[in-house]
N, CA, C and O atoms as CSV, one atom per row, in Angstrom:
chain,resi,resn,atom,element,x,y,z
A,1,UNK,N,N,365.262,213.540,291.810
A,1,UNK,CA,C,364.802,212.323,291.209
A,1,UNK,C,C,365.151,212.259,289.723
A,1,UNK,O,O,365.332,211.143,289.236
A,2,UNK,N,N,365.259,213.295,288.989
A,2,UNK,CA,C,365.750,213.454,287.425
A,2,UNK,C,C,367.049,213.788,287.392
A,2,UNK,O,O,367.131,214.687,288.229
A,3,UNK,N,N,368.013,213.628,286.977
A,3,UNK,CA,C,369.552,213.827,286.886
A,3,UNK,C,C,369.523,215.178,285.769
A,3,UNK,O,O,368.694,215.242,284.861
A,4,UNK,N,N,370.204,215.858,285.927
A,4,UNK,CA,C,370.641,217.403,285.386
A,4,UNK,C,C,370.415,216.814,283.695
A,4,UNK,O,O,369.991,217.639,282.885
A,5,UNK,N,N,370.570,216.070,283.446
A,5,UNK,CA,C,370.925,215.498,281.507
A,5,UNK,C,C,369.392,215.422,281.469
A,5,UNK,O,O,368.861,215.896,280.465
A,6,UNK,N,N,368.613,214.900,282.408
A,6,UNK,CA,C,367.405,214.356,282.284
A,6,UNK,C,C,366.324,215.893,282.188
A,6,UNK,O,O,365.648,216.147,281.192
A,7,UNK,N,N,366.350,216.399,282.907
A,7,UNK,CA,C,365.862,217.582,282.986
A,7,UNK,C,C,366.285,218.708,281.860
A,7,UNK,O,O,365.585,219.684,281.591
A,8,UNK,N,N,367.370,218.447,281.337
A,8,UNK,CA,C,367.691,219.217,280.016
A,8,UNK,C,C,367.175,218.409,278.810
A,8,UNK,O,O,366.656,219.108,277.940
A,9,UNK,N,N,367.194,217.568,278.661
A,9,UNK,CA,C,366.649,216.458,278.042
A,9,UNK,C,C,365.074,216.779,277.735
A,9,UNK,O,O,364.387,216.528,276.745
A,10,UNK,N,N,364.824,217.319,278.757
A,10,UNK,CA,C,363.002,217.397,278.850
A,10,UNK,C,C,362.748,218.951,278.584
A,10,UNK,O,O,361.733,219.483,278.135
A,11,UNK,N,N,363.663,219.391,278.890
A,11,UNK,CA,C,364.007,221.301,278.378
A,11,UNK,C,C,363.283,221.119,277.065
A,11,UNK,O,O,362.136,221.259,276.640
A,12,UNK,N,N,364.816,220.635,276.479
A,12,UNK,CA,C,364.940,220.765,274.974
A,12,UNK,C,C,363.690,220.358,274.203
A,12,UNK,O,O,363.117,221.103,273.408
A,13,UNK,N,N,363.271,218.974,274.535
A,13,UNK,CA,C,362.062,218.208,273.982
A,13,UNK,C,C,360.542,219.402,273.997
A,13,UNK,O,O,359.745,219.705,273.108
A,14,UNK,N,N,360.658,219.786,275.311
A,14,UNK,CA,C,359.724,220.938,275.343
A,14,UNK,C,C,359.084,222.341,274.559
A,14,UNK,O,O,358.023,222.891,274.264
A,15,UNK,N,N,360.856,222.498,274.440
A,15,UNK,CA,C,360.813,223.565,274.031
A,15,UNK,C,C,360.826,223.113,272.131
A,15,UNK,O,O,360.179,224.025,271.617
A,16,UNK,N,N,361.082,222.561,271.498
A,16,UNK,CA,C,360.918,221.880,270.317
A,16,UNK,C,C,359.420,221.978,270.225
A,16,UNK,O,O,358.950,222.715,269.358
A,17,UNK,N,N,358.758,221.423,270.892
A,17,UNK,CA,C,357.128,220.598,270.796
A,17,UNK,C,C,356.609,222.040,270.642
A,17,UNK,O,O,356.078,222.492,269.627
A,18,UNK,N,N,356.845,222.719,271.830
A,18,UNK,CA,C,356.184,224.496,271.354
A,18,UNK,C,C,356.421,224.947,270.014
A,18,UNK,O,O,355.415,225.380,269.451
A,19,UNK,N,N,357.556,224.960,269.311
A,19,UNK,CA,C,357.377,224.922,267.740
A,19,UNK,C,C,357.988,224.132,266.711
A,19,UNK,O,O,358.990,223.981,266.013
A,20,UNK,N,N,356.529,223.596,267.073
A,20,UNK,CA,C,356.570,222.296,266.075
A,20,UNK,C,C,356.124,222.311,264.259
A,20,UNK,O,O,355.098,222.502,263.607
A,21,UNK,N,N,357.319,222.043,264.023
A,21,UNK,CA,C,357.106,221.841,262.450
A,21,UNK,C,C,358.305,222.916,261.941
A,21,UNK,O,O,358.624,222.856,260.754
A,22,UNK,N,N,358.980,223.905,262.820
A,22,UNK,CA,C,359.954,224.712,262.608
A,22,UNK,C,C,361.242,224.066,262.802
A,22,UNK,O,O,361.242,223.031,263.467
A,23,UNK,N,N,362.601,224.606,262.223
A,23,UNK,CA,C,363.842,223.948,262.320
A,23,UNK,C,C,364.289,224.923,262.934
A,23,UNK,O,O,364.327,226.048,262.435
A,24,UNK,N,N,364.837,224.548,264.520
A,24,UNK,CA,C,365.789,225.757,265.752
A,24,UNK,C,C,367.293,225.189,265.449
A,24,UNK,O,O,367.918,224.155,265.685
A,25,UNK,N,N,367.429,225.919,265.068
A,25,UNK,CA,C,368.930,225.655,265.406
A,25,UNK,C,C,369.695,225.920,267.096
A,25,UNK,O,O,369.140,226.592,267.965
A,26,UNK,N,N,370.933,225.290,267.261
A,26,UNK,CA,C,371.118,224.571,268.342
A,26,UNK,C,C,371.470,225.535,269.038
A,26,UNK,O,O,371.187,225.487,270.235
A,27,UNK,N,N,372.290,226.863,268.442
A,27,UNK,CA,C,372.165,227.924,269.213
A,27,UNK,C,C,371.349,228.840,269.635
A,27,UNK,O,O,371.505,229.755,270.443
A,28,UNK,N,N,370.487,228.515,269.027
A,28,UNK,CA,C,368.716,229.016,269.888
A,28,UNK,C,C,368.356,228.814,270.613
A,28,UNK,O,O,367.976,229.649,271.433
A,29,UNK,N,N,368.221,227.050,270.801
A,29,UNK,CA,C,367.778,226.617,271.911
A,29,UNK,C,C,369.130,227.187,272.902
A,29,UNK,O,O,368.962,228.154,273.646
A,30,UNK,N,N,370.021,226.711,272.844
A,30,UNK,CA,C,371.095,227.136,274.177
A,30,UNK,C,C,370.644,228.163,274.885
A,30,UNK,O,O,370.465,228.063,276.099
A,31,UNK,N,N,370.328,229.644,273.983
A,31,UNK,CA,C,370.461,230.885,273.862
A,31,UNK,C,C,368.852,230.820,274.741
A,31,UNK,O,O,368.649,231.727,275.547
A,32,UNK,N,N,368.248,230.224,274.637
A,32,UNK,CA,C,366.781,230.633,275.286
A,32,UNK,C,C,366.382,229.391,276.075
A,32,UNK,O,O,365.191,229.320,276.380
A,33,UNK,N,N,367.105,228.503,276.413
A,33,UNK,CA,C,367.013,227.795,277.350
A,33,UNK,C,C,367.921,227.501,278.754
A,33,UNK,O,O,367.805,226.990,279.867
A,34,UNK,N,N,368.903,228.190,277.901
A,34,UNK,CA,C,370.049,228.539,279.664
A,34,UNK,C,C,371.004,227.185,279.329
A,34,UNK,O,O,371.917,227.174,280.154
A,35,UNK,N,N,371.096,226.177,278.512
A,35,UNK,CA,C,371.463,225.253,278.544
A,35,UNK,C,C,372.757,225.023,278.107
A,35,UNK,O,O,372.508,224.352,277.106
A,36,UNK,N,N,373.976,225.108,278.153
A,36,UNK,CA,C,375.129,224.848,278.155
A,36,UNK,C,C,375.383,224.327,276.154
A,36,UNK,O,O,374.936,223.208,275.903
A,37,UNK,N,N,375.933,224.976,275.116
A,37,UNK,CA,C,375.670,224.634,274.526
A,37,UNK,C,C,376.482,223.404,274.020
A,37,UNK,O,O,376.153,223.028,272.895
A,38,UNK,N,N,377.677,222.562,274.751
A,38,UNK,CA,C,378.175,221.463,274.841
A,38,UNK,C,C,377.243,220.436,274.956
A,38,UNK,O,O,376.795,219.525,274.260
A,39,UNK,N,N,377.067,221.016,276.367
A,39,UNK,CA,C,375.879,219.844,276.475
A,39,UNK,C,C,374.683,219.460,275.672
A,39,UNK,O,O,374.166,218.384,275.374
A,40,UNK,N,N,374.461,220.527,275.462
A,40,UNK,CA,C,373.457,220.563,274.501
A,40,UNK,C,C,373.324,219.938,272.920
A,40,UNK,O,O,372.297,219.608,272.327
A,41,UNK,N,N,374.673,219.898,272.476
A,41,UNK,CA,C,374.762,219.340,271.095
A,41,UNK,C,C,374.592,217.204,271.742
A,41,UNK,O,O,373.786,216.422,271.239
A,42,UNK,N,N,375.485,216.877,272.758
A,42,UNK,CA,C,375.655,215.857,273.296
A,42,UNK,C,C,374.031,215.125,273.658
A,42,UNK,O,O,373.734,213.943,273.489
A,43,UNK,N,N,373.289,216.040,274.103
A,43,UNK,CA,C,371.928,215.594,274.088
A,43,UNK,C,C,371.128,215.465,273.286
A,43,UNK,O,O,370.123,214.802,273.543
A,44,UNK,N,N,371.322,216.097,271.968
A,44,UNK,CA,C,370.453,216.679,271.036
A,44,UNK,C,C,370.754,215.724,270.272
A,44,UNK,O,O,369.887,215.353,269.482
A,45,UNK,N,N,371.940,215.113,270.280
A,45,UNK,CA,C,372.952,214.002,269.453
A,45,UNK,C,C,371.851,212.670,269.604
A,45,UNK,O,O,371.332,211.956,268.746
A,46,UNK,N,N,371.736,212.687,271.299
A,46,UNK,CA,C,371.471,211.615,271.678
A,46,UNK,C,C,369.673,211.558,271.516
A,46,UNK,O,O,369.142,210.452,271.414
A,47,UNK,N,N,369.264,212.168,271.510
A,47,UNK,CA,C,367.736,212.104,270.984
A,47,UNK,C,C,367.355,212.515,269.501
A,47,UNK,O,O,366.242,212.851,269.098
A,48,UNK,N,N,368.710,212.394,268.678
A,48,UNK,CA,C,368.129,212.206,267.425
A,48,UNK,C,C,368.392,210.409,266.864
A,48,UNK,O,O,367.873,209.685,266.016
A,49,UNK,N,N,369.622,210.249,268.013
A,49,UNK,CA,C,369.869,208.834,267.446
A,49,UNK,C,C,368.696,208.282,268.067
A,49,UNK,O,O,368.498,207.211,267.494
A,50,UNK,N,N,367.656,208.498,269.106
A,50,UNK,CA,C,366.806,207.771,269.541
A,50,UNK,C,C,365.133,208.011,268.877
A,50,UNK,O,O,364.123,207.538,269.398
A,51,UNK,N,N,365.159,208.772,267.747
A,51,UNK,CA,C,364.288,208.829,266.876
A,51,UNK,C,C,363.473,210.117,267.525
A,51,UNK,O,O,362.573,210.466,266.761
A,52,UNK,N,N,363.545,210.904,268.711
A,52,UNK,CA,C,362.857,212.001,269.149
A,52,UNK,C,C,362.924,213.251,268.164
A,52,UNK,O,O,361.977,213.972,267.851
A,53,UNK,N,N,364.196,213.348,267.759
A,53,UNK,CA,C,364.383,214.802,267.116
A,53,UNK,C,C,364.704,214.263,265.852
A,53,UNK,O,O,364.984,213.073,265.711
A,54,UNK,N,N,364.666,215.435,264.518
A,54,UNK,CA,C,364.846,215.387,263.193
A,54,UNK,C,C,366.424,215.750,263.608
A,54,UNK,O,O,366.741,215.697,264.796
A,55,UNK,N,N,367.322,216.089,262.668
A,55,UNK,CA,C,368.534,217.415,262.651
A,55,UNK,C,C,368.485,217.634,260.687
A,55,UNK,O,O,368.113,216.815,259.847
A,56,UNK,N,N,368.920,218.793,260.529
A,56,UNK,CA,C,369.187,219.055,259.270
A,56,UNK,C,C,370.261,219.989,259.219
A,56,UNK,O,O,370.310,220.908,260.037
A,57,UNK,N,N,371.330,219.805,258.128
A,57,UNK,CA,C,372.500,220.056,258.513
A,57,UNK,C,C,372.312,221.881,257.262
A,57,UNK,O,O,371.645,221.954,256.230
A,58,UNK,N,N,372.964,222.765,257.762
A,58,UNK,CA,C,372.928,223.851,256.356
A,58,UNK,C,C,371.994,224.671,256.672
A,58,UNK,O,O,371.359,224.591,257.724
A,59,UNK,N,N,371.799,225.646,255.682
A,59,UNK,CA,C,370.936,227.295,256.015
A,59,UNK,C,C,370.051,226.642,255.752
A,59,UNK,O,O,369.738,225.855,254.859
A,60,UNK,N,N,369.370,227.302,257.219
A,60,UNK,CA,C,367.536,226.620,256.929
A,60,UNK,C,C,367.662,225.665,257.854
A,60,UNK,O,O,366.647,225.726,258.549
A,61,UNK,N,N,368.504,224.647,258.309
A,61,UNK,CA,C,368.481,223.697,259.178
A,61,UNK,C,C,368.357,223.510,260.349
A,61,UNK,O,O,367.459,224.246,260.757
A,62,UNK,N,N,368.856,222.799,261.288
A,62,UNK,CA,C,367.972,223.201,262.674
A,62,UNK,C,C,368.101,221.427,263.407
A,62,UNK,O,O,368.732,220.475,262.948
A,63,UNK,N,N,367.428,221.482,264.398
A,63,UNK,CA,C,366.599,220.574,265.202
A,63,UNK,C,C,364.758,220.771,264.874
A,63,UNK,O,O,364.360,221.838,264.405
A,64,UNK,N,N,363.952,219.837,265.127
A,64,UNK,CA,C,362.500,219.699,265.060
A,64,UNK,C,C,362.301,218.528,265.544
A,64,UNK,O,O,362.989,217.546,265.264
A,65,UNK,N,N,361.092,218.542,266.511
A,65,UNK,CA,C,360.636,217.350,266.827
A,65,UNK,C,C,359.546,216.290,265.892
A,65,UNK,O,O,358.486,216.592,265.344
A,66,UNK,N,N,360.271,214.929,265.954
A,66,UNK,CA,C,359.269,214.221,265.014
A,66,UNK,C,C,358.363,214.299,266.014
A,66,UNK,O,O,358.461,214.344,267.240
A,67,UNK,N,N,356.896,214.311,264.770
A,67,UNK,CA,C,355.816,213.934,264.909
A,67,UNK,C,C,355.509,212.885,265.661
A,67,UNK,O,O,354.890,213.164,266.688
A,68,UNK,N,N,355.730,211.852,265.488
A,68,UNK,CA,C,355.592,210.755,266.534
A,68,UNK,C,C,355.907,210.537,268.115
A,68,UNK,O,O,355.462,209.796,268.991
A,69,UNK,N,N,357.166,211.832,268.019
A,69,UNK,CA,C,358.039,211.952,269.730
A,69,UNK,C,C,356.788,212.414,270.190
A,69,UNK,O,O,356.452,211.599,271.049
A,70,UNK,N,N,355.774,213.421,270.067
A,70,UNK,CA,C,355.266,214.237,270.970
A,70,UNK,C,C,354.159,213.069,271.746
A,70,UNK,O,O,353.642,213.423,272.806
A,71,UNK,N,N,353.919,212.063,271.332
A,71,UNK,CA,C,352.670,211.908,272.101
A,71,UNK,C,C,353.479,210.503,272.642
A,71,UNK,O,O,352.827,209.500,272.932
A,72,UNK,N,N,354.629,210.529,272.725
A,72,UNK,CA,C,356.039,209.485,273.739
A,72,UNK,C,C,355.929,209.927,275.243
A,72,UNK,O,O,356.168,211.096,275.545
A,73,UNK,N,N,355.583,209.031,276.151
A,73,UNK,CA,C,355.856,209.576,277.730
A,73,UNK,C,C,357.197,209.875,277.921
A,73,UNK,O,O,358.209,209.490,277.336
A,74,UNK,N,N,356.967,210.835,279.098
A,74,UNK,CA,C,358.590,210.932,279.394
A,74,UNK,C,C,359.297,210.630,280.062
A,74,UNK,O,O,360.420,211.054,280.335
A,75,UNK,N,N,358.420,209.447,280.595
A,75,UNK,CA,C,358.934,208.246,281.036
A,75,UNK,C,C,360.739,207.635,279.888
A,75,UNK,O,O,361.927,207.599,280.207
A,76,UNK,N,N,360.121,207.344,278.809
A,76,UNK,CA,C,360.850,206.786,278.020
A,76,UNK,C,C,362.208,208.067,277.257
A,76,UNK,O,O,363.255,207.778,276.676
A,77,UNK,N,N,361.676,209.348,277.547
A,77,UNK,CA,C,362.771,209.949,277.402
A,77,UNK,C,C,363.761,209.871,278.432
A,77,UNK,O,O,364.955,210.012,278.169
A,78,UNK,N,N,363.187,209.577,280.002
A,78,UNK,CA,C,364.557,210.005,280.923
A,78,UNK,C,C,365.106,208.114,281.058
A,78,UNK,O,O,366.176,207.774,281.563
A,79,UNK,N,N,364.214,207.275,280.555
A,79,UNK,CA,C,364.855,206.074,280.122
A,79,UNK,C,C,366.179,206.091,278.958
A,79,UNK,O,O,366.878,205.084,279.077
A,80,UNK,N,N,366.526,206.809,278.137
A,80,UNK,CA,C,367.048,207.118,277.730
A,80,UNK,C,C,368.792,207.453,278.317
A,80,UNK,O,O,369.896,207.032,277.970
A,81,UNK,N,N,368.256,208.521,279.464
A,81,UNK,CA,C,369.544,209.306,279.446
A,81,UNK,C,C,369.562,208.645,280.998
A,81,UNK,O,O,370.654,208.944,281.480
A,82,UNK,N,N,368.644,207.735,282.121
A,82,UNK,CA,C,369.228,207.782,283.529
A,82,UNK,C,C,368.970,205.926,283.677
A,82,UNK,O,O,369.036,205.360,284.768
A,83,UNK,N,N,368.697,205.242,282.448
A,83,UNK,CA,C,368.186,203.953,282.918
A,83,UNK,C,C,366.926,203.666,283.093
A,83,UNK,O,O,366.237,204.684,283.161
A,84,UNK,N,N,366.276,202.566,283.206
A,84,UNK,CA,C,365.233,202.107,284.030
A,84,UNK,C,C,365.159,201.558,285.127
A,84,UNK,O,O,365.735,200.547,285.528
A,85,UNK,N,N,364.060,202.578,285.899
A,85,UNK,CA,C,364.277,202.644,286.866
A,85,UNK,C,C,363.651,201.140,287.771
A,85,UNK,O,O,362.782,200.490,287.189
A,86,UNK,N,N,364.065,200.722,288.982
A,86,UNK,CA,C,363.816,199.845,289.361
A,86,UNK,C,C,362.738,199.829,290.268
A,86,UNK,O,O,362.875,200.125,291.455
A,87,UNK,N,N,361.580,199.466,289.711
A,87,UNK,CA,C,360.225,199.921,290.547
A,87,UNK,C,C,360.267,198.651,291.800
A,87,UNK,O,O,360.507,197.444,291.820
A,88,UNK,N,N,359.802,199.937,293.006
A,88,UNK,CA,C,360.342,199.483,294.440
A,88,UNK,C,C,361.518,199.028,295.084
A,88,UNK,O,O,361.829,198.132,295.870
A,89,UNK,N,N,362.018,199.881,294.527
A,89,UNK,CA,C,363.648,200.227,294.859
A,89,UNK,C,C,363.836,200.878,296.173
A,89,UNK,O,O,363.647,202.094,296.155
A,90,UNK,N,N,364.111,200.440,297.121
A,90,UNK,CA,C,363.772,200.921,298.503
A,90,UNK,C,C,364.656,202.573,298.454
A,90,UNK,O,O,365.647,202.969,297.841
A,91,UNK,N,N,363.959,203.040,299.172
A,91,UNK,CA,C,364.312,204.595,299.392
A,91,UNK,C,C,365.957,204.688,299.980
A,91,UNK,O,O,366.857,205.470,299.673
A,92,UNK,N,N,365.928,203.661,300.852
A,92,UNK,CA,C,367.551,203.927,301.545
A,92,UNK,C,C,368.890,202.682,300.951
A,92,UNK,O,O,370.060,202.498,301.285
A,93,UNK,N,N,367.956,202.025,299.924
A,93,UNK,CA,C,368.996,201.281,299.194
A,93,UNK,C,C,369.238,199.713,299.165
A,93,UNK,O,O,369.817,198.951,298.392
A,94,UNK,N,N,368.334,199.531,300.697
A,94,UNK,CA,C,368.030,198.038,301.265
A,94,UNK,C,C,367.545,197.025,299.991
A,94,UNK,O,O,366.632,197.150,299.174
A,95,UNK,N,N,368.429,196.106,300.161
A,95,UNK,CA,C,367.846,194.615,299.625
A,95,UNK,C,C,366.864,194.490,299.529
A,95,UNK,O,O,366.195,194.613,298.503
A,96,UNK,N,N,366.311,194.041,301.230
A,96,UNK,CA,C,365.528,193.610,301.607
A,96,UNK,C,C,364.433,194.557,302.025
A,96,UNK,O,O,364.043,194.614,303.191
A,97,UNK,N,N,363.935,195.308,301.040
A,97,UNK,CA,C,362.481,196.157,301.821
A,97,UNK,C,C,361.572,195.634,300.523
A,97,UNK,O,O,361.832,195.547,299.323
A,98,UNK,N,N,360.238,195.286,301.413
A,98,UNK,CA,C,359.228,194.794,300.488
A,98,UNK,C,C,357.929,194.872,301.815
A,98,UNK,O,O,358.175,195.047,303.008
A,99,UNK,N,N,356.645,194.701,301.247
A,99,UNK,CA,C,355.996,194.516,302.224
A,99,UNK,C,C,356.072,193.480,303.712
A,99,UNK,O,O,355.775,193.795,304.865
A,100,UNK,N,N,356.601,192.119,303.162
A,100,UNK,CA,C,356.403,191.271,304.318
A,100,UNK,C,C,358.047,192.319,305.072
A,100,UNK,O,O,357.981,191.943,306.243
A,101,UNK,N,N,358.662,192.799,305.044
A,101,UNK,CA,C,359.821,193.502,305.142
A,101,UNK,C,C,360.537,194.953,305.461
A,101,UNK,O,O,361.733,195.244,305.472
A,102,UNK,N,N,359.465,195.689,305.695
A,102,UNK,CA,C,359.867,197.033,305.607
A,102,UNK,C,C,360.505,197.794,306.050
A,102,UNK,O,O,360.599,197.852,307.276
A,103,UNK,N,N,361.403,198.945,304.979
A,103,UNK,CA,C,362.228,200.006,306.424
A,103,UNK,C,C,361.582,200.925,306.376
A,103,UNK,O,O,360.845,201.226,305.436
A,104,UNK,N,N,361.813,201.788,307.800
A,104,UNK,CA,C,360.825,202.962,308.319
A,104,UNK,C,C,359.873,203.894,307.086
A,104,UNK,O,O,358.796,204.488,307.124
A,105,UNK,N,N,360.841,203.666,306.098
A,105,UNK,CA,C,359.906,204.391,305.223
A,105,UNK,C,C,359.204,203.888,304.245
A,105,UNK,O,O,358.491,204.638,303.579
A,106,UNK,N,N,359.278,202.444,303.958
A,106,UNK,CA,C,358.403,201.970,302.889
A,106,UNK,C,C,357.432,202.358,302.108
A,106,UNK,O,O,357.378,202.603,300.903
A,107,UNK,N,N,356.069,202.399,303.632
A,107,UNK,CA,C,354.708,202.544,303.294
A,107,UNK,C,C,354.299,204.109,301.858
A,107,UNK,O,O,353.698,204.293,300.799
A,108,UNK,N,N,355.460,205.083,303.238
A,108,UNK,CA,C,355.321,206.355,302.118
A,108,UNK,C,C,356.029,206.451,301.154
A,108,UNK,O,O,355.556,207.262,300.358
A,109,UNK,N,N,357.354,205.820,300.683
A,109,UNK,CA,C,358.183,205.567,299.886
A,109,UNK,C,C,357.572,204.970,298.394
A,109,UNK,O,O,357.867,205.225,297.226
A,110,UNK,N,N,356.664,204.132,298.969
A,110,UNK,CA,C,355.735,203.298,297.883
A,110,UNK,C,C,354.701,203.889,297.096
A,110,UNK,O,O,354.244,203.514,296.017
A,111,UNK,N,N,354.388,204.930,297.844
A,111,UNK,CA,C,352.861,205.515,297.882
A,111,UNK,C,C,353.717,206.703,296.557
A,111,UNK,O,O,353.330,207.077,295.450
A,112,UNK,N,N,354.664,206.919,297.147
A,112,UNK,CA,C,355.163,208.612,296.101
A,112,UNK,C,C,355.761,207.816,294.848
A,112,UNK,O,O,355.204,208.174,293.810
A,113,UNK,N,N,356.906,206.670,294.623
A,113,UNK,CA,C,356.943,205.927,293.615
A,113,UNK,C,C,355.491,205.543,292.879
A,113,UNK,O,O,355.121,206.417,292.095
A,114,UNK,N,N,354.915,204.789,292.956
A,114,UNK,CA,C,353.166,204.927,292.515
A,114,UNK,C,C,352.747,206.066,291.455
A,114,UNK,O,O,352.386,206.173,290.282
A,115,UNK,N,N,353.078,207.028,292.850
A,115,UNK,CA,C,352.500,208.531,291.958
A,115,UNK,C,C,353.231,209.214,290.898
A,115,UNK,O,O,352.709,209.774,289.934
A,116,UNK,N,N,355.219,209.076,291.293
A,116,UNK,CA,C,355.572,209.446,290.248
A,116,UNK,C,C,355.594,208.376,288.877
A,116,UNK,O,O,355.278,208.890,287.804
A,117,UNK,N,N,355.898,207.147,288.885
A,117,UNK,CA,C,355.358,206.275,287.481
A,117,UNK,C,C,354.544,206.589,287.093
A,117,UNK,O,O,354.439,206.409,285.880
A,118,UNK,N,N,353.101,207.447,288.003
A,118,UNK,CA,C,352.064,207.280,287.002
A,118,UNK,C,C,351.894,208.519,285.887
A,118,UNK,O,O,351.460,208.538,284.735
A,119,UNK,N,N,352.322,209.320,286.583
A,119,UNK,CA,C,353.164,210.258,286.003
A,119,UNK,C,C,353.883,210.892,284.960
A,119,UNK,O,O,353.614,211.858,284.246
A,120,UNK,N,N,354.855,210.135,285.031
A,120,UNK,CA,C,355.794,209.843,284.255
A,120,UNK,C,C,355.513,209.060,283.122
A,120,UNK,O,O,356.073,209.028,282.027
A,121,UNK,N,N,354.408,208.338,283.631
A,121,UNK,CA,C,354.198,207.026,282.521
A,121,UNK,C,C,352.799,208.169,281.381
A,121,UNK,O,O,352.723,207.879,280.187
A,122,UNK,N,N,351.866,209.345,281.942
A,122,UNK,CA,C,351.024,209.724,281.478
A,122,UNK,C,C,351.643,210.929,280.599
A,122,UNK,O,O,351.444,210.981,279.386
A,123,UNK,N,N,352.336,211.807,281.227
A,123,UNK,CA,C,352.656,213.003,280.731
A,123,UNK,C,C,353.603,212.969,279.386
A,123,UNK,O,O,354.779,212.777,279.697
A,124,UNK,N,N,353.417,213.090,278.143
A,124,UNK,CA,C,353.798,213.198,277.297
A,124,UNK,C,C,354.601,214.476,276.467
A,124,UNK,O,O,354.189,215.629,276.596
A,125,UNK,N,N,355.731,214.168,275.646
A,125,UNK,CA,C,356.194,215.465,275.319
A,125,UNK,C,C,355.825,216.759,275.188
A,125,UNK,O,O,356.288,217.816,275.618
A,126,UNK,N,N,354.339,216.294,274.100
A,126,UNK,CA,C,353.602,217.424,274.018
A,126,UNK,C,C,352.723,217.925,275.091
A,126,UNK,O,O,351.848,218.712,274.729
A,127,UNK,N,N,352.811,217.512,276.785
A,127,UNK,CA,C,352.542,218.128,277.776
A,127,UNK,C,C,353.724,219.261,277.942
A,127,UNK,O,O,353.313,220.299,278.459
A,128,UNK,N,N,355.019,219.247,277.620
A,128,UNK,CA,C,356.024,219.780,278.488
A,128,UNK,C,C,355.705,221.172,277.573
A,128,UNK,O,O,355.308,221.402,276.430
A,129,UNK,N,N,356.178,222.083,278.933
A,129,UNK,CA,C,356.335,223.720,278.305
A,129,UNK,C,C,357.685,224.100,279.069
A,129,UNK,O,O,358.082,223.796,280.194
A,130,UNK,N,N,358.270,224.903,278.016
A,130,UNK,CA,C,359.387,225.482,278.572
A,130,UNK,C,C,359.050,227.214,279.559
A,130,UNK,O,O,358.112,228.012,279.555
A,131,UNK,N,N,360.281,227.146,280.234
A,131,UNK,CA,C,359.919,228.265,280.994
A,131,UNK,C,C,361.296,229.556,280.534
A,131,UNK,O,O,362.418,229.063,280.647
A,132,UNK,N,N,361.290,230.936,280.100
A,132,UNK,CA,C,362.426,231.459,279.896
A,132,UNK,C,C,362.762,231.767,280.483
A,132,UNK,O,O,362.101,232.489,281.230
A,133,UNK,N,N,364.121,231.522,280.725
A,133,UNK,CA,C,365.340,232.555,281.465
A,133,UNK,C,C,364.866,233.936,281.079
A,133,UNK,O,O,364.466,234.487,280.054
A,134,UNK,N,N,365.151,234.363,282.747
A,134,UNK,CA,C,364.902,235.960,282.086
A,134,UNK,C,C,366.041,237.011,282.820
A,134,UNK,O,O,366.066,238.203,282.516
């Protein structure tokens, strides 16, 4: 349901929020998050242009999460990197699934969309914890 960018996306943010107010530089995070460090500058790029992360360039510099990102759902971070998503978007792709309408899977299809928006819509940066590679 999260696309590989999205889930690194939520890595990084995570692992930032755990130390917060410090500047990581980008080969840190790579280095202790498993994360590709290409990709990683490409994401890091992209959530500073979206106001989530600080960057500071030089000794001493780093990535840090603004203050304001942490209490952002992360909803609006994987809005970012996968779109918005189209609530009741039928599971198999159909036009036409809605209540007066349904395909075989609607009822439960509806029920788990529900749960993940709400979700998604509650859990905030400063919920996420990173986990280490070991």
């Amino acid at each position: 349901m999260i696309s590989q960018t999205g889930k690194y996306a939520l890595t990084i943010l995570g692992y930032l929020a755990e130390r917060r107010g410090d500047w990581i530089q980008g080969s840190q995070i790579a280095r202790e998050t498993g994360i590709p460090h290409n990709y990683l500058s490409k994401i890091l790029n992209q959530l500073r242009k979206r106001n989530f992360v600080l960057s500071q360039k030089g000794w001493g510099g780093g990535f840090q999460l603004k203050e304001r990102a942490a209490s952002i759902p992360i909803l609006e971070v994987l809005e970012v990197f996968e779109g918005t998503r189209v609530e009741g978007e039928c599971i198999f792709g159909f036009r036409q699934c809605d209540n007066e309408n349904p395909c075989s899977l609607h009822p439960y299809w509806e029920s788990i969309q529900k749960s993940y928006n709400d979700m998604m819509s509650s859990v905030t940066i400063s919920d996420l914890h990173t986990r280490r590679k070991n």
